[in-house]
C-alpha positions in Angstrom: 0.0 0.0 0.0 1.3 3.3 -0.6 0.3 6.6 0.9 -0.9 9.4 -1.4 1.7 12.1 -0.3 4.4 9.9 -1.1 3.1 9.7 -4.6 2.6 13.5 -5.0 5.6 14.8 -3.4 7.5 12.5 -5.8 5.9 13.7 -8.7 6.6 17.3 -7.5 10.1 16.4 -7.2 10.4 14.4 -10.7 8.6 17.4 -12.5 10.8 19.9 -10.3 13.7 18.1 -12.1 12.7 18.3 -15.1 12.1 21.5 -15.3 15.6 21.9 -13.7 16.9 20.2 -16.8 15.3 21.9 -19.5 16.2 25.5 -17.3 19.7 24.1 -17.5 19.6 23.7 -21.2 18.1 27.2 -22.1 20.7 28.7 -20.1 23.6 26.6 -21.9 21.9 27.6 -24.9 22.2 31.1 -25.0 24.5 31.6 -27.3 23.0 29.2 -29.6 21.4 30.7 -33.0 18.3 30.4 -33.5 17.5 28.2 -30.3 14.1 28.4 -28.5 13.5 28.5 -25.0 11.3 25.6 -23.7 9.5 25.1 -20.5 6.6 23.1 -18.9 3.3 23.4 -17.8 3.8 22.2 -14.3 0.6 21.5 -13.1 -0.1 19.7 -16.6 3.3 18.0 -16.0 2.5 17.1 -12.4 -0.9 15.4 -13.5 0.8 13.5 -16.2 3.3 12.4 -13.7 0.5 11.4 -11.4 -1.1 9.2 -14.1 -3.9 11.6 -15.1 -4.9 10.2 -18.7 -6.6 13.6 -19.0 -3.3 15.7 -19.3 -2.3 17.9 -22.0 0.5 19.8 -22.5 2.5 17.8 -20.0 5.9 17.9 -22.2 8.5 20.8 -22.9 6.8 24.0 -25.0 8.4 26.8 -26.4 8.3 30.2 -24.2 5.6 32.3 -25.9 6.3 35.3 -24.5 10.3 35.7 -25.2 11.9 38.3 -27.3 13.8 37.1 -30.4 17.3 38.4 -30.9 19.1 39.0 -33.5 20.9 35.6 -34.2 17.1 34.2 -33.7 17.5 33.4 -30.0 15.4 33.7 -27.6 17.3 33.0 -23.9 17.0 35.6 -21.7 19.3 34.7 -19.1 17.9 37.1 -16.3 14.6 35.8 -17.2 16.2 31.9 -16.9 18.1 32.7 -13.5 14.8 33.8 -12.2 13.3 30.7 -13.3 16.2 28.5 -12.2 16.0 30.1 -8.2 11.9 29.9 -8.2 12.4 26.2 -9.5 15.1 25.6 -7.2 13.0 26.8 -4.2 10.2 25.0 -4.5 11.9 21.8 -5.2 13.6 22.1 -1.8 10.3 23.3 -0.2 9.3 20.1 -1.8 12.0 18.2 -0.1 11.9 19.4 3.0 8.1 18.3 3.2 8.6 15.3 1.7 11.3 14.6 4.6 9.5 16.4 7.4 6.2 14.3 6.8 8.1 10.6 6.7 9.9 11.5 9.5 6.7 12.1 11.3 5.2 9.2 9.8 7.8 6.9 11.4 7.9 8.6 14.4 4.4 7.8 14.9 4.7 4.3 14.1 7.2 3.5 16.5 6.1 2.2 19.7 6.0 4.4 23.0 8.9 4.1 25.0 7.1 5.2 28.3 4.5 2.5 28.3 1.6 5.1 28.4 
């Protein structure tokens, strides 16, 4: 049996690292002609990764909303450091949850060492 927080806090985290990934690769790609910046939907990402066969737009997209430079880029890499520290910060919020709760879990399996 497993317990639904485990399931959804892993997700969080998988889809956290993805997104981590495809930051990553913007951000190594700005100097690259013509390359687009990509991103995900999270929460359509999250459902996806929760099994939700009603999920659309769960993989990488282009960034609509980026300016085009001159070599055809689009990478703004104030825009992608932004991204990168948001991302970052809720995947360790994520974490630290994930942690807190199974450490509270066990804690309240354990047996009472007073007896009472």
């Amino acid at each position: 049996m497993q317990i639904g927080f485990l399931d959804f806090y892993g997700g969080v985290l998988n889809v956290r690292q993805d997104r981590s990934e495809l930051i990553a690769n913007n951000i190594a790609n700005a100097d690259t002609p013509n390359f687009k910046a990509v991103d995900l939907n999270f929460s359509s990402a999250l459902a996806a990764q929760l099994g939700d066969p009603s999920a659309t737009d769960a993989g990488p997209q282009y960034r609509a909303d980026a300016t085009v430079g001159l070599n055809g880029n689009d990478v703004s890499l104030d825009a992608e450091r932004v991204e990168s520290a948001d991302n970052g910060e809720a995947m360790e919020a994520a974490a630290t949850f994930l942690h807190q709760s199974t450490a509270d879990l066990v804690m309240a399996l354990r047996p009472n060492p007073s007896g009472i």
